[in-house]
C-alpha positions in Angstrom: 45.6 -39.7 26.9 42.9 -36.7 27.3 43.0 -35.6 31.2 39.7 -34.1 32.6 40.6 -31.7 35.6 39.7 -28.7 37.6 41.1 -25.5 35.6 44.2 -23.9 37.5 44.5 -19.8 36.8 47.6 -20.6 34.8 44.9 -22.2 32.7 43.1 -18.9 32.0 45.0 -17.7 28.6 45.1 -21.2 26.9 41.0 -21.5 27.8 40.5 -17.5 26.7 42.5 -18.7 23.4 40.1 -21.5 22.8 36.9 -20.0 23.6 38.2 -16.9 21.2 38.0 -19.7 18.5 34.8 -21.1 19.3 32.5 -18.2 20.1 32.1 -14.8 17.8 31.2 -13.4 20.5 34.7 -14.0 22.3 36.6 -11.9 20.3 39.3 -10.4 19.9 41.2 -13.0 22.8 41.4 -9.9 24.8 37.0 -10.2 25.9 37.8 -13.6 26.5 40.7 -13.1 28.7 38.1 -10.9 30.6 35.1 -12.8 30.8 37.3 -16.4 31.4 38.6 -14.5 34.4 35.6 -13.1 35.5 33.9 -16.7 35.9 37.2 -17.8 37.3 36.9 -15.3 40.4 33.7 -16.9 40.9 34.4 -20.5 42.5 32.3 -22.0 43.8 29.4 -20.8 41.9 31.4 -21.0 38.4 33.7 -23.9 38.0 35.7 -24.7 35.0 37.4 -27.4 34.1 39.8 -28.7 31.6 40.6 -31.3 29.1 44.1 -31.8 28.5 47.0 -33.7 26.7 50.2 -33.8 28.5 50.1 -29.5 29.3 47.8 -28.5 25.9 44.5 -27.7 27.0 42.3 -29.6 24.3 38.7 -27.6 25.4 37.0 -26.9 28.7 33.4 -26.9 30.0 32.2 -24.0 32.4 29.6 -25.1 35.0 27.7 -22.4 36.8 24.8 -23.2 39.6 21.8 -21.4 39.2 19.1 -19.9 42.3 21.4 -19.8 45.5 23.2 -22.8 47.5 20.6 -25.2 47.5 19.6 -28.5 48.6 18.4 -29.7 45.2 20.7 -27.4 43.2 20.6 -26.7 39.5 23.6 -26.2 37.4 23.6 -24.7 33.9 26.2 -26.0 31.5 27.4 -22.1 30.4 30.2 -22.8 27.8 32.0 -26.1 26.2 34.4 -25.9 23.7 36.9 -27.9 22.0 39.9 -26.5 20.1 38.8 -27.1 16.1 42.0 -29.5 15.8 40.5 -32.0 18.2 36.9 -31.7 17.7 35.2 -35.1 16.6 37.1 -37.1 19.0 35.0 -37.4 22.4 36.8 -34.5 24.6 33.5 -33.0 24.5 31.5 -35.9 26.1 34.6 -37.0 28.3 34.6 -33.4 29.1 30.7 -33.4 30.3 30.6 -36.3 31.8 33.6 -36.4 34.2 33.4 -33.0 35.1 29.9 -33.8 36.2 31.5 -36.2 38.5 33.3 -33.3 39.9 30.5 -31.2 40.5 28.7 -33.9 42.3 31.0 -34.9 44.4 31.3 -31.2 45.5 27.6 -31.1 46.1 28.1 -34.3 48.4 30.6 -32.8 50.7 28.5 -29.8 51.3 24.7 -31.6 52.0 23.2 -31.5 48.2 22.2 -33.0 45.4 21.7 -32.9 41.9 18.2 -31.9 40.6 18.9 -30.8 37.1 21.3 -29.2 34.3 20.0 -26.9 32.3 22.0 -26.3 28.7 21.5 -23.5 26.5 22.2 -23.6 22.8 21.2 -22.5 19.2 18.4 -24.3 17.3 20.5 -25.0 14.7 23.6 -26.6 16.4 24.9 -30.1 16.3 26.0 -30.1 20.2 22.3 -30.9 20.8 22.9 -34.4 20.2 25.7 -34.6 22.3 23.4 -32.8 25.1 20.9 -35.7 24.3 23.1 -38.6 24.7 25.4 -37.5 27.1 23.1 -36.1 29.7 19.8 -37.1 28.6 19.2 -33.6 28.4 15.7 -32.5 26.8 14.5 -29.7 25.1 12.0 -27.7 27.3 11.6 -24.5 25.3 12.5 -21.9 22.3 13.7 -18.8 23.0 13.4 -16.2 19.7 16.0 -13.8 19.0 18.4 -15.0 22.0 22.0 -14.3 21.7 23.0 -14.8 18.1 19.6 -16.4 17.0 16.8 -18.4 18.1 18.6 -20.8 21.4 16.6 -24.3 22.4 16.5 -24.9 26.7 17.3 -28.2 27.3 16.8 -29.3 30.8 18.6 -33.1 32.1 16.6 -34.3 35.2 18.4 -36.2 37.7 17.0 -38.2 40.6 17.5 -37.2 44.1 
């Protein structure tokens, strides 16, 4: 049974390991190490979580809020990945949505709400879908020559 949790720092290698797989751009581990820890340092503005199976981290999702402690406060879904042995099975969705849950809860117990996730991603990848179904996310825009290539904005609107 996949568990969807708040990342502990004893979490930091295994996450660094995964998003070392994942992204071209994490490499070698050692970048990721760096940058996984970097976001880490930066709770509550940056909050990662985890999917796990018994103590084998599966993927993790890393939420970051955008303009400032606000009222209506928007998040950005920064990085989701799953380990390429257990992609195709729903850790990324159960990953979005529950730790979604999470974040909204926090914005309860400090005074705020929800107004909208935005998700960054290239024009050519599959996770769009997932983005579409799983958040109703939409795409707003194009961006040319962003990161590795052109990268869609895809904005989910939430009611207050």
């Amino acid at each position: 049974m996949v568990k969807i949790s708040k990342a502990k720092k004893n979490d930091i290698s295994q996450i660094a390991q995964i998003a070392s797989q994942c992204f071209s751009g994490m490499q070698p581990k050692t970048k990721a190490v760096k940058w996984v820890k970097c976001n880490f340092s930066a709770w509550p503005r940056a909050q990662y979580f985890t999917a796990k199976e018994k103590s084998k981290i599966l993927g993790y999702i890393l939420w970051v809020e955008e303009g400032g402690f606000r009222k209506e406060s928007v998040w950005e879904l920064e990085q989701i990945a799953v380990s390429s042995d257990f992609q195709g099975r729903g850790v990324g969705r159960q990953l979005i949505l529950q730790s979604l849950e999470n974040i909204k809860k926090y914005l309860k117990n400090r005074g705020s709400v929800l107004k909208l996730v935005e998700v960054t991603t290239g024009t050519d990848n599959k996770a769009q879908e997932l983005y579409q179904k799983t958040l109703g996310a939409k795409k707003e825009a194009t961006v040319r020559n962003f990161f590795r290539g052109d990268e869609v904005i895809m904005i989910a609107r939430f009611s207050s």
